[in-house]
C-alpha positions in Angstrom: 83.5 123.1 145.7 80.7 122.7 143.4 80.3 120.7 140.5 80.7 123.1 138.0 84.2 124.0 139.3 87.4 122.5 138.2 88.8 120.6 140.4 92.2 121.5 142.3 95.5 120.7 140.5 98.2 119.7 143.0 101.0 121.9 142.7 103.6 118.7 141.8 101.3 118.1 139.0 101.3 121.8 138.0 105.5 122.3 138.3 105.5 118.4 136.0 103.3 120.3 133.4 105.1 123.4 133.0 108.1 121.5 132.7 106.7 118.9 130.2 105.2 122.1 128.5 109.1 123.9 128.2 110.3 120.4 126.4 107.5 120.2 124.2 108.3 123.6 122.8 112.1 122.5 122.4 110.9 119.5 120.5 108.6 121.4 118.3 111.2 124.0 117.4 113.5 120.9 116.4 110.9 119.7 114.4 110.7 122.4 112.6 113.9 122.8 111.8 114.2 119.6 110.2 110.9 120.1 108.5 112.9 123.1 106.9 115.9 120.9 106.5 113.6 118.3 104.4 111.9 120.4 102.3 115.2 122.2 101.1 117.0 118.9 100.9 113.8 117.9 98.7 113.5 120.8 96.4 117.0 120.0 95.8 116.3 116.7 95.3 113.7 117.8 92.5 116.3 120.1 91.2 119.1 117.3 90.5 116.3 114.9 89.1 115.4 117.7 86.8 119.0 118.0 85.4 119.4 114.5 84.9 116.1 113.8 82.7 118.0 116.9 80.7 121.2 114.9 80.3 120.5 111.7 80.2 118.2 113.1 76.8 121.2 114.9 75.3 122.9 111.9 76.3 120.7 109.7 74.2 120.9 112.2 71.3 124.1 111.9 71.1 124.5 107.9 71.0 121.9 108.3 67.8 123.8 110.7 65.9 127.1 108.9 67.4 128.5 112.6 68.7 131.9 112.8 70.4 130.3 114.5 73.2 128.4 111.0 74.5 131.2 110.0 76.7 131.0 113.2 78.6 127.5 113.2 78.9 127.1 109.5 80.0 130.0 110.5 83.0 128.0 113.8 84.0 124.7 111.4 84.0 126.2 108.8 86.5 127.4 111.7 88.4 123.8 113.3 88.6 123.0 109.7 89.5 124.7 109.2 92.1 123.6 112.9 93.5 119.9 111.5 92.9 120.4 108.6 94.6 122.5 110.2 97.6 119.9 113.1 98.1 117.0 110.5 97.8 118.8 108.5 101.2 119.7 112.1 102.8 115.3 113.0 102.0 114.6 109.9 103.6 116.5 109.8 106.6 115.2 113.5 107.5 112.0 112.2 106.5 112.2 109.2 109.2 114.1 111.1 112.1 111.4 114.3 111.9 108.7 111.4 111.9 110.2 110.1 114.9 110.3 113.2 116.6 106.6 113.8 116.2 105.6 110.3 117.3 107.3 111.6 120.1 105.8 114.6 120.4 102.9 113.0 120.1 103.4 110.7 123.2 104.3 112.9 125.1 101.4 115.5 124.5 98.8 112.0 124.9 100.7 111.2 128.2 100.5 114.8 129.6 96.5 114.4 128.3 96.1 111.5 130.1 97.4 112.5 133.4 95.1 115.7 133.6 91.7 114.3 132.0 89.5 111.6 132.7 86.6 110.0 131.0 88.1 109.9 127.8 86.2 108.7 125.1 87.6 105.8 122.7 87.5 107.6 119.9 89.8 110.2 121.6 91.7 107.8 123.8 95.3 109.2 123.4 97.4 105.3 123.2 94.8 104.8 120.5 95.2 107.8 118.7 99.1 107.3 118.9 98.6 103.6 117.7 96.9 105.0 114.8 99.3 107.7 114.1 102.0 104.4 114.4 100.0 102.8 111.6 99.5 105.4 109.5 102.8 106.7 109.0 103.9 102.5 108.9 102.2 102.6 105.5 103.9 105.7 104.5 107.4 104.0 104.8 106.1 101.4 103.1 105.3 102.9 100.4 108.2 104.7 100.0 110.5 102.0 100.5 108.7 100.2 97.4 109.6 103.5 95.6 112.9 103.6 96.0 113.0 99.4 95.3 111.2 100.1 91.9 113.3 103.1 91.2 116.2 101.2 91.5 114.8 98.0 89.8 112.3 97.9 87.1 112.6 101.9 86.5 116.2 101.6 85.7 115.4 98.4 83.9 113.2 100.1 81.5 115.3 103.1 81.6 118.8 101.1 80.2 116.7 99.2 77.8 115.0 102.3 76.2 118.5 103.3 75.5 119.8 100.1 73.8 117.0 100.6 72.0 117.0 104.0 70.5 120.5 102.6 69.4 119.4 99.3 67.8 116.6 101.8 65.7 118.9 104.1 64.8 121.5 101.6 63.2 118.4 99.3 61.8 117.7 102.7 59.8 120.6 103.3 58.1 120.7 99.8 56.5 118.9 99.0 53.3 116.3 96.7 52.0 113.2 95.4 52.9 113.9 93.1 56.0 115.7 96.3 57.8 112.5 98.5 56.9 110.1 96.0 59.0 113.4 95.3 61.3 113.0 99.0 62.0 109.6 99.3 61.8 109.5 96.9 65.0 112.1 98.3 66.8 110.5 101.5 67.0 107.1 100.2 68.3 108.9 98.1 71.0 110.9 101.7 71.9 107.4 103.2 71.5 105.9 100.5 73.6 109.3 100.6 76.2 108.7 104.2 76.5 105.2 104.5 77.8 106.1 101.6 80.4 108.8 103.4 82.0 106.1 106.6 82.0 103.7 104.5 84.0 106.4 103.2 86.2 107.5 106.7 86.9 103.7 107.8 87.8 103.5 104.9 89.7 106.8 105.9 91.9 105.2 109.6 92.0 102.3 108.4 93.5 103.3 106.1 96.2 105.5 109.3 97.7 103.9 111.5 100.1 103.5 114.3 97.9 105.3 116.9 100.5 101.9 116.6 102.6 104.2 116.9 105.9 105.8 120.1 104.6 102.8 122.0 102.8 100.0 120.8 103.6 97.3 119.0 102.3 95.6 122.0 100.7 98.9 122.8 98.5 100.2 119.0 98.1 96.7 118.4 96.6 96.7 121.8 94.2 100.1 120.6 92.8 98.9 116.9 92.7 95.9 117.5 90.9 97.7 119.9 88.3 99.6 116.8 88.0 97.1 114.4 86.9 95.1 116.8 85.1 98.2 117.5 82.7 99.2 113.8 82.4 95.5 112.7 81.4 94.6 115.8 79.4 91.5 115.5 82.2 89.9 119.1 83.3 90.0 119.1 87.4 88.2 121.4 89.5 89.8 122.3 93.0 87.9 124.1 95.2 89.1 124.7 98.9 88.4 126.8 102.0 91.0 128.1 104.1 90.8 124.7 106.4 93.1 124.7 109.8 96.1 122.4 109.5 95.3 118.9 110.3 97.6 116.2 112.3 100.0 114.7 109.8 98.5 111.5 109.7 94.7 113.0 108.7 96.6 114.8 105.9 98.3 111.9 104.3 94.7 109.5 104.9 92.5 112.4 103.2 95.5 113.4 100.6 95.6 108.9 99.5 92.0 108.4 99.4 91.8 111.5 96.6 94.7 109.5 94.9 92.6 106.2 95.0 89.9 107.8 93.7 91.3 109.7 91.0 92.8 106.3 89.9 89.5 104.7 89.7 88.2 107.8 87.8 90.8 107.6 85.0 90.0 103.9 85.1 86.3 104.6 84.4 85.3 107.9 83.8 86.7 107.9 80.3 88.0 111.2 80.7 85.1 113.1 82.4 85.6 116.3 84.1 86.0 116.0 87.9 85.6 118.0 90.5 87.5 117.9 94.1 86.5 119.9 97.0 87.5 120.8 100.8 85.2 122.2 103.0 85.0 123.1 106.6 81.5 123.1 108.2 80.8 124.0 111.8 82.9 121.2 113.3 83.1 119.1 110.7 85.8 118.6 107.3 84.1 117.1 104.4 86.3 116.1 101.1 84.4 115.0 98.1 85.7 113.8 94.9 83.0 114.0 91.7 83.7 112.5 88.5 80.6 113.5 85.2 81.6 109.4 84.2 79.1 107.0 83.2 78.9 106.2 86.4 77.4 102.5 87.4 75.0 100.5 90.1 76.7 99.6 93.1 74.2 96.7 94.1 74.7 95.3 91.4 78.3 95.5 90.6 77.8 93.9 94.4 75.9 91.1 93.2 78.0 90.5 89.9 81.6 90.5 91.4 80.4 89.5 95.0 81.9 92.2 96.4 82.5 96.1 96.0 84.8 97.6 93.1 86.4 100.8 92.9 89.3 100.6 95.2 86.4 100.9 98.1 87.7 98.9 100.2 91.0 100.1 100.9 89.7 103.9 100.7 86.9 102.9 103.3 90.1 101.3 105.8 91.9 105.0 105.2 89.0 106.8 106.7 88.1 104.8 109.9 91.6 104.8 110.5 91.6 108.8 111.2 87.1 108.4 112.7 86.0 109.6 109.4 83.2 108.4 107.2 83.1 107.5 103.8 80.4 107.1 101.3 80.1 106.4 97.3 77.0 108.1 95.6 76.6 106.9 92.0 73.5 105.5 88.8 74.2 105.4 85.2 74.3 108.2 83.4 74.7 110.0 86.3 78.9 110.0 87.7 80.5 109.3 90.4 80.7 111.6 93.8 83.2 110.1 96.6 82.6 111.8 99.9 84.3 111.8 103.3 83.0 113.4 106.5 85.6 113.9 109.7 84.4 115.3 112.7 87.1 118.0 114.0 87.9 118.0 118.0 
């Protein structure tokens, strides 16, 4: 045989691959079942949460004006709720089980990898590549899990107390003289003030869920994301894409959180500037770049000033060696702000 041959496959080995090939493709057609299974339970997640911002403002329209109809809106919000809360856990738990499936999936394609290849590199090593994976998606459930805890917590919170306080205003306003006009007068900047927390809080719980990466893609999740933001901080947002191949699940997520991060430091900074995110495929290679036209600023020397580097770097730097990609920060004065990552393909 000579070198440039492949070498013989025992015929054991062969019969263990087909049949490790048949249960892969049962697994993958069970994933995608509950892949389908999530993303309906979600939309009707969406759906339910939709109706109950609707009632739960009738319902507060109607404790104002003191309507007879109050009573039945406040049971019809605690039913929508409870259907909230019940299709959040059902979400989750599909969420979990299909991320389970594909870490197994996973396993079991690095294991079947393994036993036919040698000389793999470490930055393809299949257990490290699955550890990865492991932590990636760790971080996901994390975040989610905080979610849910300030859903629950401060979000509802906020929530109860905006409504005692739309009451307390509306009664301060139908009494007379001059201590109820500056009683009122208070009360409705604390409501004011009340309502733009529990506005934050909800962005905040939007943005530590995945976005529906899993289910549509980063392309799409980041279209609908960045619609988002741009609409919330009357911001103009550029999105330009190629047609890029799907990615593994955890790439997605990484590149779809570092865009997050540093759309977050742009809104902190860039006072508003235009910004510009693109995705581009070249040769083997995926590059994702986030620009901002902001004042932009000196690294060195915000270096040397804080002792050590600002902007969320840090943590968006960790996201990209995680999945062997590179990041880089380009900016001067008067000159913006341009985040790029490169990821070589396999």
């Amino acid at each position: 045989m000579s070198s440039q041959e492949e070498p013989a496959i025992p015929v054991a080995l062969r019969e263990a691959r087909d049949i490790v090939a048949e249960q892969l493709e049962r697994l993958r057609a069970l994933a995608e079942r509950e892949r389908q299974e999530a993303h309906a339970l979600n939309a009707a997640l969406r759906q339910a949460e939709r109706e109950l911002d609707e009632v739960t403002l009738q319902y507060r329209t109607a404790l104002q004006r003191r309507r007879s109809s109050a009573e039945a809106l406040g049971q019809q919000m605690a039913k929508l709720r409870a259907r909230c809360d019940e299709l959040t856990r059902n979400v989750d738990m599909r969420r979990s089980g299909l991320r389970q499936i594909e870490l197994l999936i996973r396993q079991i394609e690095m294991s079947s990898s393994a036993l036919t290849n040698t000389g793999t590199s470490a930055t393809s090593d299949p257990w490290a590549l699955a550890l990865r994976s492991q932590v990636i998606h760790g971080r996901e459930e994390e975040r989610v899990r905080l979610a849910r805890e300030v859903h629950d917590g401060p979000a509802q919170v906020l929530a109860n107390s905006l409504m005692l306080l739309e009451t307390c205003y509306t009664l301060a306003q139908q009494q007379t003289g001059e201590q109820a006009e500056k009683l009122a007068q208070m009360l409705d900047r604390l409501r004011s003030a009340t309502r733009d927390g529990l506005s934050e809080v909800r962005r905040f719980i939007a943005n530590l869920r995945p976005g529906q990466v899993a289910e549509r893609g980063l392309v799409e999740a980041l279209r609908d994301y960045l619609r988002t933001y741009g609409n919330t901080y009357n911001v103009q947002v550029t999105f330009e894409a190629d047609a890029v191949p799907r990615q593994a699940d955890e790439v997605e997520i990484v590149l779809y959180r570092i865009v997050q991060e540093a759309l977050q430091n742009a809104h902190k900074y860039a006072r508003g500037a235009p910004i510009t995110v693109r995705l581009v495929q070249q040769a083997n290679t995926l590059i994702l770049s986030v620009r901002d036209e902001g004042p932009g600023f000196d690294p060195r020397e915000v270096a040397r000033r804080t002792g050590k580097s600002n902007w969320g770097l840090t943590s968006m730097r960790e996201r990209a060696e995680l999945i062997g990609a590179r990041l880089t920060v380009a900016s001067r004065p008067g000159h913006g702000t341009e985040v790029t990552v490169i990821l070589p393909l396999e």
